[in-house]
Phi, psi and omega in degrees: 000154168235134165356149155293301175264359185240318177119349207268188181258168190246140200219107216275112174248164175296127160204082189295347173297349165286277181233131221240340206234346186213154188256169194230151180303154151219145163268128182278358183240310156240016137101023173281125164276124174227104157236199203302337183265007155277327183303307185325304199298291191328333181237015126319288181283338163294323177284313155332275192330311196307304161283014192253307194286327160311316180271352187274000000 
C-alpha cells in the first residue's frame, strides 16, 4: 500500500495502543499511522465534503 501523504510505503503493524482487535498501517517514510477508525472517519468525512459541494 501507499502512503497518502508521502507516496512511500506502508507496513502493517500490532500497535494495541490503537486497536486491540486490527492492525494498523505505519509509512516507513514519515511515520503516518492509519488504523481502521481512522480510515472510517476519513470516508466519512469525504462523503460529508462531497455532499456539501453537490448542493453550492
Amino acid at each position: 500500500m501507499t502512503c497518502q501523504k508521502c507516496k512511500g510505503l506502508m507496513v502493517t503493524e500490532w500497535r494495541p495502543e490503537f486497536s486491540q482487535e486490527a492492525a494498523v498501517l505505519r509509512c516507513i517514510n514519515c511515520g503516518l499511522v492509519l488504523d481502521p477508525l481512522i480510515a472510517q472517519n476519513r470516508v466519512i468525512s469525504l462523503g460529508v465534503k462531497q455532499r456539501v459541494l453537490k448542493a453550492a
